[in-house]
LUMSEDREN-394533 format. One record per residue (C-alpha): residue in three letters; x, y, z. Coordinates in Angstrom, 3 decimals. Each point is the difference from the previous one (the first is absolute). Layout:
% residues N
 code       px       py       pz
  Ala        X        Y        Z
...
***
This chain:
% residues 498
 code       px       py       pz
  Unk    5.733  -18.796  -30.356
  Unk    3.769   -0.188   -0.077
  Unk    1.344    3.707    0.809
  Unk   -2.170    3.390    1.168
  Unk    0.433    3.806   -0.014
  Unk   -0.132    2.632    2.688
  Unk   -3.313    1.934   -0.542
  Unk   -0.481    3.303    1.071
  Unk   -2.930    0.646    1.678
  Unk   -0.582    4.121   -1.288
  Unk    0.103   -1.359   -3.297
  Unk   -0.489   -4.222   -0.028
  Unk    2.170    0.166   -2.711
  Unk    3.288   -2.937    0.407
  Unk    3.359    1.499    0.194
  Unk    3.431   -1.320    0.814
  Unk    1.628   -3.019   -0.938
  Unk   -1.593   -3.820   -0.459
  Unk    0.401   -1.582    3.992
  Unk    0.312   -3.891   -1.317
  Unk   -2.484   -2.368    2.321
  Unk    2.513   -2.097    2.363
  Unk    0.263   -3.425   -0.721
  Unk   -0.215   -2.932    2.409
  Unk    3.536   -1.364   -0.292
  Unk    0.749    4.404    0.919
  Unk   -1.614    0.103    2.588
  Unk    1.833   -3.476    1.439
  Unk    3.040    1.183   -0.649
  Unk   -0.392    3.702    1.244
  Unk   -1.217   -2.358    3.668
  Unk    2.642   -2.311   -0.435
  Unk    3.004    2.263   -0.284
  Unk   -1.823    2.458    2.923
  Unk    3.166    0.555    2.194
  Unk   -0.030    1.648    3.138
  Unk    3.314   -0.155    2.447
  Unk    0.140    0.169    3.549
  Unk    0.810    3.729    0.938
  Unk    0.679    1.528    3.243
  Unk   -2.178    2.775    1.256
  Unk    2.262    2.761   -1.109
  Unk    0.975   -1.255   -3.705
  Unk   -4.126   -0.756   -0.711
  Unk   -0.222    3.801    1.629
  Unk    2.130    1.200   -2.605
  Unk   -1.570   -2.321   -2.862
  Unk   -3.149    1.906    0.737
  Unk    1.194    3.226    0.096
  Unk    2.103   -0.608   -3.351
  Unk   -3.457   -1.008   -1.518
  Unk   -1.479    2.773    1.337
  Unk    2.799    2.376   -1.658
  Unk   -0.601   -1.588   -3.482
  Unk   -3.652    0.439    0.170
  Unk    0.415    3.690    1.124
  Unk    2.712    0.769   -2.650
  Unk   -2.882   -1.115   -2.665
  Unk   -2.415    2.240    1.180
  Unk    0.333    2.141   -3.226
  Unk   -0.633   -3.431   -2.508
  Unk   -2.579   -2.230    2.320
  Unk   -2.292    3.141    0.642
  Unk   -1.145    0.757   -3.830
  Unk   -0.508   -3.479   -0.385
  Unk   -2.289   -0.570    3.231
  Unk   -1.778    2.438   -0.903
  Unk   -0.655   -0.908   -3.969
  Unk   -0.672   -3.626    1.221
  Unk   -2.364    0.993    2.851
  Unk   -1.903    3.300   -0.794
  Unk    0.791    1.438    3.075
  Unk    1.304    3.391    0.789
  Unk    3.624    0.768    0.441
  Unk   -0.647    1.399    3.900
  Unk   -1.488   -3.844    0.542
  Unk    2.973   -1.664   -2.213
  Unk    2.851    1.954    1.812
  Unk   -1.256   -0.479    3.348
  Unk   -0.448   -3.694   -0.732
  Unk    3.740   -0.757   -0.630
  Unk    1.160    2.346    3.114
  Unk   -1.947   -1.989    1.546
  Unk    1.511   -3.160   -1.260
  Unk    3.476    1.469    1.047
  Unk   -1.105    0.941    3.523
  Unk   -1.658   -3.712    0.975
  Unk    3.277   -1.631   -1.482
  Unk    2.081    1.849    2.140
  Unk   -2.378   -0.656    3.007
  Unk    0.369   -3.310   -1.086
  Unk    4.151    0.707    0.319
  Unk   -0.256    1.476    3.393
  Unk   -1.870   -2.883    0.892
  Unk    2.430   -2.327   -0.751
  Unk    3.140    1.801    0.752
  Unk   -1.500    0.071    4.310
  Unk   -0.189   -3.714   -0.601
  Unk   -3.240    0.157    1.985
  Unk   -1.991   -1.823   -3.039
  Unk    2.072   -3.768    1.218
  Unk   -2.050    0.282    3.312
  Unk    2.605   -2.153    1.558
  Unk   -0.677   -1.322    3.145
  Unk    2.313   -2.688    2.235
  Unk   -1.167   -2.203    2.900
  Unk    3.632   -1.412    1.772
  Unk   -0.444   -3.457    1.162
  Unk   -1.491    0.367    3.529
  Unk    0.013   -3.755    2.558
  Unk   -1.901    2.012    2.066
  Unk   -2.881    1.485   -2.299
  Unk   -3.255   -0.179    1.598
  Unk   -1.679   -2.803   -2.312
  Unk    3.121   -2.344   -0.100
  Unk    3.213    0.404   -1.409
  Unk    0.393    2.346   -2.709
  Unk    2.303   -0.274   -3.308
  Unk    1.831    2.789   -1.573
  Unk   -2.490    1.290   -2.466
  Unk    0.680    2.835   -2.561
  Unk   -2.691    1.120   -2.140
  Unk    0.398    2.508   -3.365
  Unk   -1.825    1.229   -3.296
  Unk    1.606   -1.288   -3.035
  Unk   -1.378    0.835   -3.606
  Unk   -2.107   -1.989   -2.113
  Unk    2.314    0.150   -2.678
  Unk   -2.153    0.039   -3.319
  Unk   -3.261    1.764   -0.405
  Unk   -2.182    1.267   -3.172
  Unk   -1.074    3.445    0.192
  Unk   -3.154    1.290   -2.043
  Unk    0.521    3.377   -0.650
  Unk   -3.697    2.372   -0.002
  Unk   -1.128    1.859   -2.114
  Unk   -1.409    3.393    1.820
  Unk    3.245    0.497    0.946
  Unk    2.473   -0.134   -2.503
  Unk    3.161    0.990    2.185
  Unk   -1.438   -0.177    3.753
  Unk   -1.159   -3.628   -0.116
  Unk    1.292   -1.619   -3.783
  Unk    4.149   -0.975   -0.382
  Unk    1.682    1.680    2.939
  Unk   -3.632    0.558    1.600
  Unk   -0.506   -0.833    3.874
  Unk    0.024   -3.573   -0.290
  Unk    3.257   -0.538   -2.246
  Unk    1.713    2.470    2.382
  Unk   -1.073   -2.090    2.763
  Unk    0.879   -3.353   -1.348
  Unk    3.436    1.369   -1.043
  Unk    0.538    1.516    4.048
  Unk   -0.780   -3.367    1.126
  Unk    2.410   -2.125   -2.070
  Unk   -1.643   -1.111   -2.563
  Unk    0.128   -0.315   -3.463
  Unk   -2.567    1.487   -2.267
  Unk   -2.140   -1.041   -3.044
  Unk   -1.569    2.704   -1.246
  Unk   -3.268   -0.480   -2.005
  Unk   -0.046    3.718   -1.732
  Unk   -3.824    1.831   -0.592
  Unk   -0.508   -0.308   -3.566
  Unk   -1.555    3.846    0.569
  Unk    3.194    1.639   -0.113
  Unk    2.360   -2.755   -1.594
  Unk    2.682    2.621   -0.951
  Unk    0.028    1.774    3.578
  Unk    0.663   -3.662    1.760
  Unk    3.062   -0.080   -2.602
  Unk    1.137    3.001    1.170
  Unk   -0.112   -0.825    3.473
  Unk    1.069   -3.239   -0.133
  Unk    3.453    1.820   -1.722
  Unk    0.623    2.167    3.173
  Unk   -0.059   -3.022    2.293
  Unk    2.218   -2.086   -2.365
  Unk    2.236    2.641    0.677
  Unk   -0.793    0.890    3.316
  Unk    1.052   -3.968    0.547
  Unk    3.014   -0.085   -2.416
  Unk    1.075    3.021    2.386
  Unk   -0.268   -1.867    2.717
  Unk    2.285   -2.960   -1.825
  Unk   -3.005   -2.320    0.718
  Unk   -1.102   -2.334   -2.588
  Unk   -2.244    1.352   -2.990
  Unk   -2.435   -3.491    0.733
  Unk   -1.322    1.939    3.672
  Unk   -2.709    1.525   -1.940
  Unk   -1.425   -1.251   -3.081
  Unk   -2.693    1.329   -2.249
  Unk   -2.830   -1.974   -1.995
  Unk   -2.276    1.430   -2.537
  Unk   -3.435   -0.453   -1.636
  Unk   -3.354    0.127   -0.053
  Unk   -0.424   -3.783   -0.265
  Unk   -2.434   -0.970    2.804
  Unk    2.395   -3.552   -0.068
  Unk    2.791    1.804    1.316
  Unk   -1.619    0.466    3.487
  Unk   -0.411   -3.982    0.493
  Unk    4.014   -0.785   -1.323
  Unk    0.776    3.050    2.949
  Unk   -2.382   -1.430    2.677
  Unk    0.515   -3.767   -0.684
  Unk    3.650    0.010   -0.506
  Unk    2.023   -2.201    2.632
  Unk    2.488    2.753    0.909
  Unk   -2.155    3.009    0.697
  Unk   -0.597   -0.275    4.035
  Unk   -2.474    2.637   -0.027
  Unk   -2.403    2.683   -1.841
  Unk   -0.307    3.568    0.645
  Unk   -2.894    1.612   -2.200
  Unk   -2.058    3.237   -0.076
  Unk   -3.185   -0.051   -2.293
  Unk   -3.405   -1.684   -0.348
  Unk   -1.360   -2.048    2.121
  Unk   -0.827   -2.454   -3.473
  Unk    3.614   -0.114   -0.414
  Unk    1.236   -0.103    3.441
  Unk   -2.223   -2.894    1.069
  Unk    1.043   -1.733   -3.433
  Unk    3.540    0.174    1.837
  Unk   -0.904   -1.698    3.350
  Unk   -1.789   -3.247   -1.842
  Unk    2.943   -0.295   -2.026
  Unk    2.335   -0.169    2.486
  Unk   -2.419   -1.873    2.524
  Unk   -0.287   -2.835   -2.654
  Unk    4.167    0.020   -0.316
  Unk    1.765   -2.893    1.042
  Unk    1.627    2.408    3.053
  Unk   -2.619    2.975    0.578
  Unk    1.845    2.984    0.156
  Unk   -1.567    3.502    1.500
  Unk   -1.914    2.384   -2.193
  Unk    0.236    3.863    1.558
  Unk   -3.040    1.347   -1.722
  Unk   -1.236    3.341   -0.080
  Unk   -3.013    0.236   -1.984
  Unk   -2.030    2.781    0.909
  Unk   -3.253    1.162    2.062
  Unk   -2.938    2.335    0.054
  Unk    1.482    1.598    2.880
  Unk   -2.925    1.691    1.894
  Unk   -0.824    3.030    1.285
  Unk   -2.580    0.467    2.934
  Unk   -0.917    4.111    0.287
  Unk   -1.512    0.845    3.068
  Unk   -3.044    3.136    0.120
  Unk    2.596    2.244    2.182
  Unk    2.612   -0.301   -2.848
  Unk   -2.419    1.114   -2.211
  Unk   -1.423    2.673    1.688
  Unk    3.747    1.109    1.150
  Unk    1.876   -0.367   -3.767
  Unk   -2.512   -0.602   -2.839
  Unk    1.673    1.862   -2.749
  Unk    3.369   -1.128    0.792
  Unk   -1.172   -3.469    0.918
  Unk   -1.485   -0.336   -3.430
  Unk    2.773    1.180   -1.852
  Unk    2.568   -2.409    1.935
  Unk   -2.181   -3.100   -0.406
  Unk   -0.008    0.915   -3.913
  Unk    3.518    0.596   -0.765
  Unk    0.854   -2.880    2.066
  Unk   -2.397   -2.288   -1.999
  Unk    1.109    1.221   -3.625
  Unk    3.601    0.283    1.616
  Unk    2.120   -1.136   -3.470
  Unk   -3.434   -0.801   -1.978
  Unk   -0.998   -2.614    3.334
  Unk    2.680   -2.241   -0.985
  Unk    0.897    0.288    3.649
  Unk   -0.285   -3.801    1.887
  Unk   -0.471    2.574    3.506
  Unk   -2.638    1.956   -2.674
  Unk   -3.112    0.271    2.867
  Unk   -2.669   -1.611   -2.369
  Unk   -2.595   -0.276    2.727
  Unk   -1.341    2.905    1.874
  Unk   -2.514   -0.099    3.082
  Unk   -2.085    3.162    0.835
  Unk   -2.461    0.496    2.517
  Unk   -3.812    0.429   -1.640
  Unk   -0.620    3.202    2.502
  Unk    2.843    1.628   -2.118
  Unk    0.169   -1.326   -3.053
  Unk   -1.548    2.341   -1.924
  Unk    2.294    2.900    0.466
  Unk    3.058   -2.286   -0.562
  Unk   -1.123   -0.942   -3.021
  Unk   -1.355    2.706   -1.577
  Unk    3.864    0.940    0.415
  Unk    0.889   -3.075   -1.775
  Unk   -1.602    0.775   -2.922
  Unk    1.035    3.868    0.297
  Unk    3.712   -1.107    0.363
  Unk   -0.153   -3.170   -2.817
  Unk   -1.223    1.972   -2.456
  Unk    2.644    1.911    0.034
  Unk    2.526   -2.344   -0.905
  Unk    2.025   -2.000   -2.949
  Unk    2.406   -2.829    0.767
  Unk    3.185   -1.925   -2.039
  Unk   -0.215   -2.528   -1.773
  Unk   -0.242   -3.714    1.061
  Unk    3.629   -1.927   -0.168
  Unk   -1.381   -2.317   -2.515
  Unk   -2.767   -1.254   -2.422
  Unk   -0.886   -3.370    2.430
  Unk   -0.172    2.603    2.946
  Unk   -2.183    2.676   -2.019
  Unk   -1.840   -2.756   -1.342
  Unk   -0.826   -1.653    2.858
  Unk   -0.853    3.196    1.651
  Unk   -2.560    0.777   -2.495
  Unk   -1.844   -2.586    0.249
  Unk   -0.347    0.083    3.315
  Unk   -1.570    3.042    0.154
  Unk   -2.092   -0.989   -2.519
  Unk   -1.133   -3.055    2.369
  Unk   -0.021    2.271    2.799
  Unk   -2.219    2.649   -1.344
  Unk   -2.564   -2.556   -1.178
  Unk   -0.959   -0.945    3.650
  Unk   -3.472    1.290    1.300
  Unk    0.215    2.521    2.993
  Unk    3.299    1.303   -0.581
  Unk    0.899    3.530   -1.528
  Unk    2.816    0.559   -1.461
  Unk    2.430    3.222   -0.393
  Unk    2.087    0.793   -2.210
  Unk    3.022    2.140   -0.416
  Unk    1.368    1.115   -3.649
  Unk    1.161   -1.934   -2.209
  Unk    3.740    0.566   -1.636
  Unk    0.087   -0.285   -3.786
  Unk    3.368   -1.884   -0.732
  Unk    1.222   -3.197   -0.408
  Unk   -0.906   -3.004    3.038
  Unk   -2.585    3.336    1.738
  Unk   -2.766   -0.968    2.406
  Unk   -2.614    1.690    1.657
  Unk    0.284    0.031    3.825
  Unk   -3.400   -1.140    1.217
  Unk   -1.077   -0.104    3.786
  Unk   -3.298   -2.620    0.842
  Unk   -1.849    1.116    3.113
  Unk   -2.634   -2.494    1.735
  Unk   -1.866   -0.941    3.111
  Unk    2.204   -2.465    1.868
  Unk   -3.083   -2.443   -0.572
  Unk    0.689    0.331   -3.609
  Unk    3.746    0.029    0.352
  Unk   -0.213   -3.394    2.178
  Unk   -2.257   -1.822   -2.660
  Unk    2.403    0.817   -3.144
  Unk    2.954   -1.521    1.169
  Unk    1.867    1.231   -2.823
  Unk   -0.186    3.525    1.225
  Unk    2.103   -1.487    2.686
  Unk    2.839   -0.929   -2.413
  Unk    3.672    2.213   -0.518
  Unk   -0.756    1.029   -3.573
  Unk    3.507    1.785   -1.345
  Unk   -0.516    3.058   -1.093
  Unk   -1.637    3.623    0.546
  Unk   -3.365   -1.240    2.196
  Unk   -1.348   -0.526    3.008
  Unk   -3.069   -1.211    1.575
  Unk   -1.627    2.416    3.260
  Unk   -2.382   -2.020    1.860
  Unk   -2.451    1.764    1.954
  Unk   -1.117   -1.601    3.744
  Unk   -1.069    1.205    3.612
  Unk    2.882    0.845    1.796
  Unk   -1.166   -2.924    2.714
  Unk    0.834   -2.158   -3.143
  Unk    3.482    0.563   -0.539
  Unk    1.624   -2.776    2.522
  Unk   -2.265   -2.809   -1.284
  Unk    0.997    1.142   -4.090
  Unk    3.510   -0.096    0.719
  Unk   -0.390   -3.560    1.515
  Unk   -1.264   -1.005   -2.858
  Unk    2.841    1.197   -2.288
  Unk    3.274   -2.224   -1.064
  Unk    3.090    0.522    0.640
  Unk    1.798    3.288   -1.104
  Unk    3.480    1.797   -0.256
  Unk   -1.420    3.081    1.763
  Unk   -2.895    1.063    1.827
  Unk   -1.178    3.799    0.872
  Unk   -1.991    2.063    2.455
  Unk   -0.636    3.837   -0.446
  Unk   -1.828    1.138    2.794
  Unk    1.075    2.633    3.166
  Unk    1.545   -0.961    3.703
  Unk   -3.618   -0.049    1.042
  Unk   -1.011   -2.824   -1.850
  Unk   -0.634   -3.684    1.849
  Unk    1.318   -1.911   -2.767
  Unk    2.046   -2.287    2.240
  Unk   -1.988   -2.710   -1.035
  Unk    0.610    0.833   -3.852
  Unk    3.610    0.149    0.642
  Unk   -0.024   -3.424    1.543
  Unk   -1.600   -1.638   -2.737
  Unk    1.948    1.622   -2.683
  Unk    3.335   -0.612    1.641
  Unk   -1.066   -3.897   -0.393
  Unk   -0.886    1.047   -3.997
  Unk    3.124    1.871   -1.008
  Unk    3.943    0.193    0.352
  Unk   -0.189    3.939    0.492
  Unk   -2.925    1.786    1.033
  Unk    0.243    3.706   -0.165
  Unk   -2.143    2.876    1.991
  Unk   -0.387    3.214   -2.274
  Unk    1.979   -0.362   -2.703
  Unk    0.026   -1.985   -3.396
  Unk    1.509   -3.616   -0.969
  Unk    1.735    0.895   -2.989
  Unk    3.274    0.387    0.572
  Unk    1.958   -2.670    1.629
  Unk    2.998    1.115    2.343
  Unk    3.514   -1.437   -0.190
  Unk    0.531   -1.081    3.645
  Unk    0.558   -2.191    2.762
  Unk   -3.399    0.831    1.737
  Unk   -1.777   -0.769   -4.038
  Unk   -2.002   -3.180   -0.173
  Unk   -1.514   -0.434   -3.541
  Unk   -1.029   -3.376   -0.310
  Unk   -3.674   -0.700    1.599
  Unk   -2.289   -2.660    0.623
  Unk   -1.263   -2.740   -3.012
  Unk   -1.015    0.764   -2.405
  Unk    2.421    3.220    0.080
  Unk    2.774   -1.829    0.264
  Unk    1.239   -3.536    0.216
  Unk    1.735    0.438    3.567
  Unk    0.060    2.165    2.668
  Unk    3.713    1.274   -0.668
  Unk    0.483    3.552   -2.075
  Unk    1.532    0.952   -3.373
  Unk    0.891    3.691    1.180
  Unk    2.331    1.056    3.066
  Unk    3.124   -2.021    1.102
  Unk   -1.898   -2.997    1.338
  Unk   -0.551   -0.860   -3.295
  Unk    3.416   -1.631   -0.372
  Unk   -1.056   -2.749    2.262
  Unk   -2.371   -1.570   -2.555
  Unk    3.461   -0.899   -1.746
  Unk    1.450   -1.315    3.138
  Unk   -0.345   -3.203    2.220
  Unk    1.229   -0.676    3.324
  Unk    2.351   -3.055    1.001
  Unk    1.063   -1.535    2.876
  Unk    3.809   -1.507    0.496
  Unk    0.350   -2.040    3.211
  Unk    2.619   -1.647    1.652
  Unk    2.236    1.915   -3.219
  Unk    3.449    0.519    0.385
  Unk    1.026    3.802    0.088
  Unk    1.984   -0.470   -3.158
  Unk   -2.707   -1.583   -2.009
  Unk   -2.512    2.481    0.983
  Unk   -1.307    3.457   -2.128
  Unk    1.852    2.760    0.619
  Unk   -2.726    1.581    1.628
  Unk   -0.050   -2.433    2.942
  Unk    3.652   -0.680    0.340
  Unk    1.212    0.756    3.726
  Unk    2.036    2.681   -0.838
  Unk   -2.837    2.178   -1.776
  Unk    2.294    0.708   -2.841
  Unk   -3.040    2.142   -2.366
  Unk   -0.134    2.006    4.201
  Unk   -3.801   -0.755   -0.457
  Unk   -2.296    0.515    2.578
  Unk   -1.643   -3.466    1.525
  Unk   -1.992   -1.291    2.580
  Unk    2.205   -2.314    2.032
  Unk   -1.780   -1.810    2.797
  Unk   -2.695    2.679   -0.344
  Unk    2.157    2.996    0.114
  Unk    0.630    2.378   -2.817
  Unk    3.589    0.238   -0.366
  Unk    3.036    0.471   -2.666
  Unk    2.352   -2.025    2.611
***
């Protein structure tokens, strides 16, 4: 297949123009011409916020198209891009303080306590090209100008964009605003680049390309380990920052149960079949205790039944989901519940499977992230709970509902060595823009311990270097004598703008 339509998901009826596969020789020569000059702090500042501008000016075009592309409701699509504008501009505080370069000087020292010491000046510097694979639950949040373009772009690098093939004409549009946001800036049009397709090829010519010094990617962990053996087996292995989802648990302790059944429920729920449980923070494992189980999920069913979802984002994705629950609903000793089912277009019916944790541990696919409105409640003695999350992978998130009175130290322990955020009483979905946010966990959540949300996500993009002996002249700006960016360093191991 040469070219592809957007399809939208109410209908799964093609719309919109033919999007024309890239070729090889494109996708070279989008890498090749990648450009990405060496800014101070204050003019990449002010690239962001122009980018930021463009994208916020567009509101009124990109919106209708998110939300024809994606299914999802205008509320969602809206508060999508202002999120895009507000982590951009976090992004462009970031960078104006300077406090992203980290640099730090040692002065030559005769006297140093393990022998004479050189002048030693140490700095992050970009990577300078990287391919971006834009997701596809997000089509403005985490796709062209999502969290890890924005952070690329803060960092000093150039980006390839590989564009979603789920919302072709919404990546256009975006990918417009930054042009200008960059032509406003009177940087050169080649700092962002965008490739499209659906051709599967087009991942290997991004990944295996010479120039490209690293890979940022949110999706499935198929695709995102496809990404690390490609670049493992390159001539110069570059990093792969993978995000590729997680079941991320939920342990409910008796107390919580007892204290905030009804509203417990209904959280757990709408966090699960938060937009149709194409959430990668979606909790898709739940733990109750087997002295309250009952009640909890007699309110499951109460609540589930009560509910229709949107559509999936695509036909692989609602494909794919329905035949796992076909799987799924085929094993011995597990019920299944199901919500309503919507009758339009790429509709599924959200379906909950409940089990004994014995039954749970001995179907190992009930322990897999399946995309889309479902989730699996295992059912164990409370004494039980430390030893099943030991067992468990790696995750993006990990929960505990339970009151002040509960010993769950223990628990806590163990899932702080699962997850990159664990959270007491409240819900994963939902993924803060913030310094304090990690969202990256352990494997197989992710492929390294660093985070695709919050500011410390520019650091993927980044790589620290060393000049010794330099003379002042020769070195970055940033580590010149006379502090000409006025950054804050750590000089002989004290903070200081002198």
């Amino acid at each position: 297949m040469t070219s592809f339509r957007a399809v939208n998901p109410h209908t799964a009826e093609e719309f919109g123009p033919e999007i024309q596969n890239a070729s090889q020789s494109e996708v070279a020569a989008a890498i090749e011409a990648a450009n990405a000059p060496l800014l101070s702090p204050a003019e990449r500042a002010q690239l962001l916020r122009n980018i930021s501008l463009a994208i916020e000016s567009d509101r009124a075009k990109i919106v209708p198209l998110a939300m024809q592309e994606s299914g999802l409701p205008e509320a969602r699509i809206n508060g999508e891009l202002t999120r895009t504008v507000f982590q951009i501009n976090t992004f462009a505080e970031l960078v104006a303080s300077g406090a992203f370069l980290d640099p730090k000087i040692d002065r030559a020292d005769p006297a140093y306590g393990m022998g004479p010491r050189p002048d030693i000046r140490k700095i992050n510097q970009p990577l300078r090209v990287v391919a971006i694979f834009a997701a596809s639950n997000f089509p403005l949040a985490f796709s062209t100008a999502g969290g890890d373009s924005a952070s690329a772009l803060a960092a000093g690098c150039a980006v390839v964009l590989k564009a979603h093939p789920s919302h072709p004409n919404t990546s256009r549009a975006v990918f417009a605003a930054i042009q200008k946001g960059i032509a406003d800036s009177g940087q050169p049009k080649e700092l962002f680049s965008l490739v499209e397709g659906n051709d599967p090829q087009i991942t290997h010519w991004l990944a295996e390309h010479p120039k490209i010094t690293a890979v940022g990617f949110t999706g499935s962990g198929a695709v995102g380990k496809l990404l690390m053996e490609l670049t493992a087996k390159r001539e110069v292995p570059i990093p792969v920052f993978a995000e590729m989802g997680a079941i991320n648990p939920v342990f409910v302790t008796p107390s919580a149960i007892a204290e905030r059944n009804e509203a417990l429920v209904k959280g757990a729920i709408d966090s699960a079949l938060m937009g149709s449980g194409q959430f990668c923070t979606k909790p898709g494992f739940f733990v109750v205790p087997k002295s309250h189980a009952e009640v909890f999920l007699a309110e499951v069913e109460k609540y589930l039944s009560t509910l229709t979802v949107g559509p999936l984002l695509n036909k692989g994705i609602a494909d794919r989901y329905s035949s796992t629950i076909s799987t799924l609903t085929k094993l011995g000793s597990v019920k299944a519940i199901s919500a309503n089912t919507a009758d339009a277009g790429l509709a599924v019916t959200p379906t909950f499977f409940i089990a004994e944790w014995q039954t749970v541990a001995a179907n190992p696919e009930l322990l897999e992230e399946h995309f889309g409105p479902t989730s699996v409640i295992a059912i164990a003695e409370e004494s039980k709970f430390e030893e099943i999350a030991s067992s468990l992978e790696g995750q993006l998130t990990a929960t505990i509902h339970g009151t002040e009175n509960d010993d769950v130290k223990g628990l806590l322990a163990i899932l702080a060595e699962k997850a990159g955020r664990v959270i007491w009483n409240a819900f994963p979905t939902g993924v803060s823009v913030t310094a304090a946010m990690q969202h990256g966990g352990q494997w197989p959540s992710s492929s390294s311990h660093t985070t695709s949300v919050g500011t410390d996500a520019i650091y993927r993009f980044m790589r620290p270097v060393s000049y010794q002996g330099m003379p002042d002249a020769f070195l970055p700006d940033g580590l010149k004598d006379s502090n000409p960016l006025s950054l804050e360093r750590l000089v002989n191991g004290i903070r200081t703008k002198q």
